[in-house]
N, C-alpha and C positions, 0 to 999 in steps of 0.2 A: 368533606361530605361529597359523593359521588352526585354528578345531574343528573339521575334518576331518583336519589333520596330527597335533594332538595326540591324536586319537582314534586315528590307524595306528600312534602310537608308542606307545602303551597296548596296543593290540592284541599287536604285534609281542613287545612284552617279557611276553606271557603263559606260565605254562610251558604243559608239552604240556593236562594234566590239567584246565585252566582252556578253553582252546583248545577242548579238545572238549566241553566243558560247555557254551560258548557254541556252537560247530556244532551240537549238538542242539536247541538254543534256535530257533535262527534257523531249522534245515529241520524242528522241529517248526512254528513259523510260516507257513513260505511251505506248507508240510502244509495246516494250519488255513485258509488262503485258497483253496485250492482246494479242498478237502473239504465238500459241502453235508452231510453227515450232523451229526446232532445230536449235542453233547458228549459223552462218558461220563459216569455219575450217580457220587456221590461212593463206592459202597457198591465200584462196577469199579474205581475208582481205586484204593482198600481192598486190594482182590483182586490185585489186579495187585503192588502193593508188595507182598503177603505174597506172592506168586509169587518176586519179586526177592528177598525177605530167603530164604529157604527153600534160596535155591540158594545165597548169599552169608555167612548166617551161623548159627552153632545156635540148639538151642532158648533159649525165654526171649522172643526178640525178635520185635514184632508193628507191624502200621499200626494207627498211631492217625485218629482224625478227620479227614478231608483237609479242605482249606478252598483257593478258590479265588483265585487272584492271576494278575495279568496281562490284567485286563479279560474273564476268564472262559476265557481260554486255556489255563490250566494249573493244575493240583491240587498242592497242596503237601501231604505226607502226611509226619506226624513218625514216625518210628522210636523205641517204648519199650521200656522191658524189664520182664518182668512176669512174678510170682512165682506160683505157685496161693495160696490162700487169704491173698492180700495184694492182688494186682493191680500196676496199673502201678508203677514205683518209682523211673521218671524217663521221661524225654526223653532219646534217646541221637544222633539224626541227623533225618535228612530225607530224603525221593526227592518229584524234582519230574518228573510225567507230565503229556504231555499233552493235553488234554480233549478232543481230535476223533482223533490217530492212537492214543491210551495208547499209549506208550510213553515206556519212560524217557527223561527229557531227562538228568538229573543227580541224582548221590545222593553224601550225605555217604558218604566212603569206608570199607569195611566194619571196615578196622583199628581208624580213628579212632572208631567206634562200639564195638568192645569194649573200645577203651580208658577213652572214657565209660561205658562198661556196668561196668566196673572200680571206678573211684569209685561210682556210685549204691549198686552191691552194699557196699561199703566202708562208704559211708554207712549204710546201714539193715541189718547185716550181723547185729545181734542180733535183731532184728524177722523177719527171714529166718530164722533158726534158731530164735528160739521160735515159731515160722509149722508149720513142719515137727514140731518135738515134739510140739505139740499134736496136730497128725495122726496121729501114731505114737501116741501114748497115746491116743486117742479110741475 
């Protein structure tokens, strides 16, 4: 099989959810080649995912650090969750935006994210409630 047939047959067997993950990709790209403007700076990227999380999941959950990949094309910006007087208390996802149109290309789906927000809390569950009494007694 030629690598252009086994690449349509990869294609083709993607589900929907995948599908449109890679359609963002690709017309965030052909975006990027016609758009002479300059990228977004990491701080818009920042902003933009707390935009997306805001409308997609409750409090707790923030953009962390973006860091660029794809030849400077796109911001990968990790989703944490984060306590008051503790701070982050994990990594729960991702939203990948990108650097000339911001806009969301693909983000880890907002379930899959509480479900990780789930364990992290799980994990550190006594550290979280002595976090909190200390504040109440202070």
């Amino acid at each position: 099989m030629l690598p252009m047939e086994q690449t349509k047959e990869k294609l083709d067997a993607l589900s929907d959810d995948r599908w449109i993950a890679i359609s963002g990709l690709v017309e965030g790209w052909m975006e990027t080649q016609q758009n002479d403007s300059a990228p977004i700076v990491s701080q818009a990227a920042q902003a933009i995912v707390n935009d997306w999380i805001l409308n997609r999941l409750p409090d707790r959950f923030t953009a962390l650090e973006p860091k660029r990949m794809a030849a400077g094309d796109i911001w990968c910006v990790p989703v944490g969750l984060a306590y008051p007087n503790i701070g982050i208390i994990g990594q729960v996802g991702e939203v990948l935006v990108s650097a000339f149109s911001g806009g969301v290309i693909s983000a880890t789906r907002p379930e899959a994210m509480k479900a990780i927000a789930i364990n992290c809390y799980t994990d550190r569950e006594d550290e979280i409630k002595a976090a909190f009494l200390s504040t109440r007694n202070a």
